[in-house]
C-alpha positions as CSV (number, residue, x, y, z in Angstrom):
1,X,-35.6,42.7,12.1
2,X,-36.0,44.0,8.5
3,X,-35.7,41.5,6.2
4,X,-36.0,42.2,2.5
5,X,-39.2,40.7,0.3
6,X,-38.4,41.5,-3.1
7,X,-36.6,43.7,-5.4
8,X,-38.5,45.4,-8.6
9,X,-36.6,46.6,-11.8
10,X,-39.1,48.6,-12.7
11,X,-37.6,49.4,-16.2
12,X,-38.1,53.1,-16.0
13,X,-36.1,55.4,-18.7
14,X,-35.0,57.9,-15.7
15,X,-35.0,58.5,-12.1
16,X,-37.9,56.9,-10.0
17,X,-38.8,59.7,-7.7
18,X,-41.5,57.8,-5.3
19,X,-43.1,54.5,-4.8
20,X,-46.1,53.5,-2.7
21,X,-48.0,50.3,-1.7
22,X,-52.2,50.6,-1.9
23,X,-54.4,49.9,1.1
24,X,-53.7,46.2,0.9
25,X,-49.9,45.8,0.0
26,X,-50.9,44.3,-3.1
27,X,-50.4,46.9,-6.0
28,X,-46.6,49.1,-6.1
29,X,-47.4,52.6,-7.8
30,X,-43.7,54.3,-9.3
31,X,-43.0,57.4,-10.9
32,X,-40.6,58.9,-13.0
33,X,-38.9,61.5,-14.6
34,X,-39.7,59.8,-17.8
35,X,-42.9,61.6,-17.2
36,X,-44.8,58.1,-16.3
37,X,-46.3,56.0,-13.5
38,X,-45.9,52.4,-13.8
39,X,-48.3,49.7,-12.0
40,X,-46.5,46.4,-10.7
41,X,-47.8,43.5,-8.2
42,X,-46.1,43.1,-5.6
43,X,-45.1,40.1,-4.8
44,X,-45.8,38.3,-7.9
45,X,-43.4,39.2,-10.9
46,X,-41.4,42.4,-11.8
47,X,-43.0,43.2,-15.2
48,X,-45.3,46.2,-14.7
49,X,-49.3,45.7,-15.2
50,X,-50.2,49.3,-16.6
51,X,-47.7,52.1,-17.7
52,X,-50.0,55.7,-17.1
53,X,-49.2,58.6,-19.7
54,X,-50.2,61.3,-19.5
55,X,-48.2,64.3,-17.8
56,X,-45.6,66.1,-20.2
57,X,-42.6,66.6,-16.8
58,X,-41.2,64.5,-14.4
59,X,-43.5,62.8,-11.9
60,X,-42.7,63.5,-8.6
61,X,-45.1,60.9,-6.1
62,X,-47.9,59.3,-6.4
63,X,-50.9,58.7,-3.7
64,X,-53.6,56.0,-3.3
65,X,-57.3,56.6,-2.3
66,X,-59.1,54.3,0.1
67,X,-60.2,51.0,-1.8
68,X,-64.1,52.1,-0.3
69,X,-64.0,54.2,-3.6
70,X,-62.4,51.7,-6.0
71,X,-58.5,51.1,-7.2
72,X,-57.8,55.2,-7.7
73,X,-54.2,56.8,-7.9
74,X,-53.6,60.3,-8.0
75,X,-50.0,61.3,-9.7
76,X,-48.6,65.0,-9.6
77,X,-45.5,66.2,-11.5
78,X,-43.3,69.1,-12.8
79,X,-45.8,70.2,-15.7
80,X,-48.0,71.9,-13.0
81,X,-50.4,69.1,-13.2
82,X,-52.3,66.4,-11.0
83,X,-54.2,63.9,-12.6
84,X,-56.2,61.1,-10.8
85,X,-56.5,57.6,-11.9
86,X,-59.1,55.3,-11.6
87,X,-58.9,51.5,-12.7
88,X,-61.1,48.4,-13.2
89,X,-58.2,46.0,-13.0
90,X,-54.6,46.6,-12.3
91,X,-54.0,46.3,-16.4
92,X,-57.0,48.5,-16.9
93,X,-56.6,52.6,-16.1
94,X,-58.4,55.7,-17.0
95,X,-58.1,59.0,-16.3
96,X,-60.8,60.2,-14.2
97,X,-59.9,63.5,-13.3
98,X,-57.3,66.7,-14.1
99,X,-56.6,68.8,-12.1
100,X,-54.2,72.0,-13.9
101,X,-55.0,75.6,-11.8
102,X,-51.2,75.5,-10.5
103,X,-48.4,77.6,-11.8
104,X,-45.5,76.2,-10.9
105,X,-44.6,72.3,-10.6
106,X,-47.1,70.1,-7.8
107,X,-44.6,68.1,-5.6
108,X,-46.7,66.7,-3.4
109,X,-50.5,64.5,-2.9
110,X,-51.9,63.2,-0.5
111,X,-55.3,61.6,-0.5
112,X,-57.5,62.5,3.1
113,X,-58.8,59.6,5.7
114,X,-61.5,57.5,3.7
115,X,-64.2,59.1,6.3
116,X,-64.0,62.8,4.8
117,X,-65.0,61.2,1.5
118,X,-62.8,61.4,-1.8
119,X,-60.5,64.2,-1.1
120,X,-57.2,65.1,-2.3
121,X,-54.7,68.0,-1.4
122,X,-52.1,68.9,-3.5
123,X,-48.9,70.9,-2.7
124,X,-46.8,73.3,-5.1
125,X,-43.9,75.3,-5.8
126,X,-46.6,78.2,-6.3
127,X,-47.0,78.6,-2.7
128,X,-50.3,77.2,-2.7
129,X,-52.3,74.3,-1.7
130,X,-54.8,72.6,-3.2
131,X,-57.8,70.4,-1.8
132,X,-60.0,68.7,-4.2
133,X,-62.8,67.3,-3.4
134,X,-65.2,64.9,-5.2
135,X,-68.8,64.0,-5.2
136,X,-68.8,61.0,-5.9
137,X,-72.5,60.5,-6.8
138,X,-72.2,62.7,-9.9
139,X,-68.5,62.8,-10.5
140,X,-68.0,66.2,-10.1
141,X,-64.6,67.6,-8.3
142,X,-64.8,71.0,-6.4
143,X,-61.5,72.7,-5.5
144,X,-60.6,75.3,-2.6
145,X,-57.1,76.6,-2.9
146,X,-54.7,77.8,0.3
147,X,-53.1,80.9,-1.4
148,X,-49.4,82.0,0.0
149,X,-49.4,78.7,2.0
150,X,-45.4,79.1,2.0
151,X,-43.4,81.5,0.2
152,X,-41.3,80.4,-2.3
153,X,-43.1,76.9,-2.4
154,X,-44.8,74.0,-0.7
155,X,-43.1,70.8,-0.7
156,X,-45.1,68.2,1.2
157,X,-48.6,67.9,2.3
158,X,-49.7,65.4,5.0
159,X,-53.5,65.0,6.9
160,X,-54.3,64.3,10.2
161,X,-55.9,61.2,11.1
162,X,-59.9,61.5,11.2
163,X,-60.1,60.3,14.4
164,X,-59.4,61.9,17.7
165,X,-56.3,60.0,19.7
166,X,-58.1,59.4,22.7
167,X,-56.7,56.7,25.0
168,X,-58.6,53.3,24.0
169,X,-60.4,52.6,27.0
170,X,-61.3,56.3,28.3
171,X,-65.2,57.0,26.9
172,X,-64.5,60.6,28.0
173,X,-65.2,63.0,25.2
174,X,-62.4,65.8,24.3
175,X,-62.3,69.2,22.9
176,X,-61.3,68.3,20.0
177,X,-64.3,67.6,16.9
178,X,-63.7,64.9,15.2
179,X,-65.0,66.1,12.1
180,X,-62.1,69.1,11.7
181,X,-60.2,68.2,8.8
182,X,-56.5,69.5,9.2
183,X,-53.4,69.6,7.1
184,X,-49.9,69.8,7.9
185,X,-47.6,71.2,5.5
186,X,-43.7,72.0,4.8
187,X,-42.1,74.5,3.0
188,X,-39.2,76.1,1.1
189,X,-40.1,79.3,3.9
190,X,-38.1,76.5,6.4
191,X,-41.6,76.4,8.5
192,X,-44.3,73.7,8.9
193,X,-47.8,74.6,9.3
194,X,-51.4,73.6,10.4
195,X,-54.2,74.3,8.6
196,X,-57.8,73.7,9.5
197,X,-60.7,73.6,7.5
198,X,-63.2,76.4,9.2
199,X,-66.2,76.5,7.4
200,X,-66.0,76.7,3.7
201,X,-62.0,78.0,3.9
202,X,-59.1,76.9,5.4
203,X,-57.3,79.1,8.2
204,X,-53.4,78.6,9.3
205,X,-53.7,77.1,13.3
206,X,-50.3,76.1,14.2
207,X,-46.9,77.6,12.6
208,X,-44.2,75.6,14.1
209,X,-40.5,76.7,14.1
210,X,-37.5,74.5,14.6
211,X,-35.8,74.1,10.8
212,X,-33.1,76.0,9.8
213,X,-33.5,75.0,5.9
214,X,-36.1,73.9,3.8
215,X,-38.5,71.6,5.2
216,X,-38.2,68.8,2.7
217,X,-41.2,66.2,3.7
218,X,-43.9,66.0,6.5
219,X,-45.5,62.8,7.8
220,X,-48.6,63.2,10.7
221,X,-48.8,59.9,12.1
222,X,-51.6,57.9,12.1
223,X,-53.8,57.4,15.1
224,X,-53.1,54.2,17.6
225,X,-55.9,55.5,20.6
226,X,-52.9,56.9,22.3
227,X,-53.9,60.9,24.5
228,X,-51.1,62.3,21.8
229,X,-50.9,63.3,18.5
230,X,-47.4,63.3,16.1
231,X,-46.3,64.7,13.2
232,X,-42.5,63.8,11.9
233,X,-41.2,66.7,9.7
234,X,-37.7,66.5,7.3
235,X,-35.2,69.1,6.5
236,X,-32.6,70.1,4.6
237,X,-30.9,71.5,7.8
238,X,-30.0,67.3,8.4
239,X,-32.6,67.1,11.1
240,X,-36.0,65.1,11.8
241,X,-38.0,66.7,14.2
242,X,-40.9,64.7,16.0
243,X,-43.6,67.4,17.1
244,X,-45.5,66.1,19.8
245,X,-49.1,67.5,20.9
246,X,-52.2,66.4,23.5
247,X,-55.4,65.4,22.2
248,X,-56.8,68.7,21.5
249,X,-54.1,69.8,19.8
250,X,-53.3,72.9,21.0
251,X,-49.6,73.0,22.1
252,X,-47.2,71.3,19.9
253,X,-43.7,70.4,21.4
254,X,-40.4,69.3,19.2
255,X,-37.2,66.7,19.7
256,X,-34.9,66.3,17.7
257,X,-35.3,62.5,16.3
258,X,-31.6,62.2,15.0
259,X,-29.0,64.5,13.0
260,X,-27.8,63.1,9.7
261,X,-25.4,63.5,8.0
262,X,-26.8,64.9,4.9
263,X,-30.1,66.1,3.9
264,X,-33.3,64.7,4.6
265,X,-35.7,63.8,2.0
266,X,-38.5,61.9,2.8
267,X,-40.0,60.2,6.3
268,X,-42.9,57.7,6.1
269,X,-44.7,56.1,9.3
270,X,-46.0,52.8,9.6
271,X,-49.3,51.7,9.9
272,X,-49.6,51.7,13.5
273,X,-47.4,54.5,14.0
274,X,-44.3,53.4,15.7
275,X,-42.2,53.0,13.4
276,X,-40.4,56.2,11.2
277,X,-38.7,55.1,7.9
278,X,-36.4,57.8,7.1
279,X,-34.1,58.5,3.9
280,X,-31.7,61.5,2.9
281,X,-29.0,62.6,0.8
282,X,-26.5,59.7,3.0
283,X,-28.0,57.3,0.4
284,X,-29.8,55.1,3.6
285,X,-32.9,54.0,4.4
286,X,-32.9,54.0,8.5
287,X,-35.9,53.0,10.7
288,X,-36.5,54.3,13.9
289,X,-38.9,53.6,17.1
290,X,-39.6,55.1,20.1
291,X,-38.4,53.6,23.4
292,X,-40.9,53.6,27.0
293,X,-38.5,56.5,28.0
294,X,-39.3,58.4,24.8
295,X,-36.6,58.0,23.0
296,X,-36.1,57.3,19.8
297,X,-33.8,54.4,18.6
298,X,-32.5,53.2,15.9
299,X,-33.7,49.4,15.0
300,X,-32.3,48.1,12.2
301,X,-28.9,48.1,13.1
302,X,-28.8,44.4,14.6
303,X,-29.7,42.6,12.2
304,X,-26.9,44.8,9.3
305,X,-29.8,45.2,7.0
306,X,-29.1,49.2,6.5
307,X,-30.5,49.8,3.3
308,X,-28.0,51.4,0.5
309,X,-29.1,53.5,-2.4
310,X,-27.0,53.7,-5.0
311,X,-24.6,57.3,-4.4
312,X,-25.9,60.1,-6.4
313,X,-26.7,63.4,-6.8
314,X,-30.0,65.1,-4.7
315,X,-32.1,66.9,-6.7
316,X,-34.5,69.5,-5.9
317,X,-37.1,70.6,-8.8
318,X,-37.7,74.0,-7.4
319,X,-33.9,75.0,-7.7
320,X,-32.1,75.3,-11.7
321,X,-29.1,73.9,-11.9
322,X,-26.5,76.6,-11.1
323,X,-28.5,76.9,-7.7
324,X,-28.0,73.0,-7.1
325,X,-24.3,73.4,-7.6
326,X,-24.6,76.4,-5.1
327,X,-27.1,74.1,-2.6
328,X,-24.3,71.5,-3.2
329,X,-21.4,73.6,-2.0
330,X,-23.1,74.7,1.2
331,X,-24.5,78.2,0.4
332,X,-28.0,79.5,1.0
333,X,-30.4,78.0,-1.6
334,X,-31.8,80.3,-4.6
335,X,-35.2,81.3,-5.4
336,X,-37.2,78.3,-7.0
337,X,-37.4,77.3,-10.6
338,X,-39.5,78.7,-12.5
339,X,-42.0,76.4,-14.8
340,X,-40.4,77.4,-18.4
341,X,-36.9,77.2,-16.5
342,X,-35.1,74.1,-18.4
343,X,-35.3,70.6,-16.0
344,X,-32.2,68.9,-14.4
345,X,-31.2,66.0,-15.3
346,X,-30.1,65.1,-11.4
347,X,-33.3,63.3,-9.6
348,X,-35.6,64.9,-7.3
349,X,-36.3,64.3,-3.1
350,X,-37.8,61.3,-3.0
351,X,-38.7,58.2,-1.0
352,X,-36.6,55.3,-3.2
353,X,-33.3,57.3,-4.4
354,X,-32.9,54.7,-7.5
355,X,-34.9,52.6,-9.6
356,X,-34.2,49.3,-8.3
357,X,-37.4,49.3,-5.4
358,X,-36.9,47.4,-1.9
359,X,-40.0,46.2,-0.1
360,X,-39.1,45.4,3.4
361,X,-41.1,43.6,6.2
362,X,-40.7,45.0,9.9
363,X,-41.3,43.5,12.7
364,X,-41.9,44.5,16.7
């Protein structure tokens, strides 16, 4: 059942382009085209703690770090830029760290699991991936950069979960190290890769095939001490694809969760795993949950709580405006926008399609 907790104005000046919920639930993150990120409690009142200035573009998402290193957000937008945040109450923010060696609009961050340290990758309509990593002891940031991740551009970054999925109760030990950091990533190239850190670079260990458009957002999902590991990827080919793999991760299989009826933007997991929030250009949120016979289901039909966005146009920051109209009336998509290329005034792939934010509860 999916009932709905509260509803946040959040009194942006433009599109809100993504939301997120800390490591408690407590503190709601937006971002906007207005070139802000705004700072709201979540279940108190709807007037934002903290408004964060500081990029000159739209903002596309935002990302929290583990509270082990403190209240820290990390924001990345169309001006090429990511910037990390770091607070000492929710009123109270600083910059802590900016991060600028892209050349073409960041569209995605995501920070690692808390037991790699304070890590953050970054994805970009350069082709490139970032990973920044701090020491925290000094303060320092180092950053390694995955040239020609994806031609034409990178449009979602996710990590895998630190620790291996080994069933809960078997002590045998796998092939797989638990200290291999690895990445998933999508792409305007219609592929989703694996990367894995080897050494002091990071090599390409899986290319899976299946989309027929632009991979729009990829989700690994995190780790429940099942023999299995899952990553959910979106397209603009309608489709989510679940990718299924054994523990040591070395053959990856795909099913086709569900065909929509318009794009896909963005898929989230929840905390345990189990559950796939999906939303697209058919202006719904859906959630969806695998059955015993491995099938995946739709669950919040019962209960007529399918969650509306307002209708509206998609918009995709790598693409000027003459190639939305031409995305729009069903032709093969252009090359991607350039940084000095003027913005649209049409919203970009995101997780919350308007600026009126629903928090909902689920339930097993």
């Amino acid at each position: 059942m999916v009932s709905l907790l509260q509803e946040i104005d959040t009194e942006h000046e433009d599109m809100v382009h993504h939301a997120a919920l800390d490591f408690y639930g407590l503190l709601l993150a937006t971002c906007s085209s207005d070139g802000s990120v705004r700072i709201f409690h979540s279940r108190k009142n709807n007037k934002a703690l903290a408004e964060l200035k500081g990029h000159q573009g739209p903002v596309w998402q935002v990302a929290w770090a583990h509270p082990k290193f403190g209240n820290i957000l990390a924001s990345c937008s169309y001006d090429r830029k990511v910037i990390v945040w770091k607070s000492t109450t929710p009123r109270d923010w600083t910059k802590l760290y900016e991060y600028s060696n892209h050349d073409s609009s960041v569209n995605s961050v995501d920070f690692a699991p808390h037991e790699y340290g304070l890590v953050l990758a970054c994805a970009s309509s350069d082709g490139s991936i970032s990973v920044l990593t701090c020491n925290t002891e000094h303060g320092t940031w180092d950053a390694k950069k995955i040239p020609n991740a994806h031609t034409i551009g990178v449009n979602a970054i996710s990590w895998c979960p630190a620790q291996a999925p080994d069933p809960a109760f078997d002590q045998r030990t796998t092939s797989r190290n638990p200290a291999i950091k690895r990445l998933v990533s999508g792409g305007c190239d219609n592929l989703v890769k694996i990367w894995r850190e080897d050494n002091d670079r990071w090599v390409e260990e899986e290319r899976l095939e299946a989309h027929s458009d632009w991979v729009r957002d990829v989700a690994w999902a995190p780790s429940i001490g099942l023999p299995r590991s899952q990553i959910a990827t979106a397209s603009q080919d309608r489709h989510v694809i679940i990718w299924s793999s054994n523990a040591d991760l070395t053959e990856w299989t795909s099913s086709v969760l569900h065909t929509f009826d318009d794009a896909v933007w963005s898929i989230s997991w929840s905390t345990t795993g189990n559950i796939l929030a999906v939303t697209g250009g058919d202006n719904n949120v859906t959630l969806w949950k695998e059955n015993s016979e491995g099938q995946w289901i739709r669950i919040n039909y019962e209960s007529g709580t399918t969650i509306q966005a307002k209708p509206q146009q998609p918009h995709h920051p790598h693409l000027s405006q003459q190639q939305q109209q031409q995305l729009q009336q069903q032709e093969q998509p252009g090359q991607q926008q350039q940084p000095n290329a003027a913005l649209s005034d049409s919203e970009h792939s995101s997780n919350l399609s308007n600026s009126n934010l629903s928090n909902s509860q689920l339930s097993n």
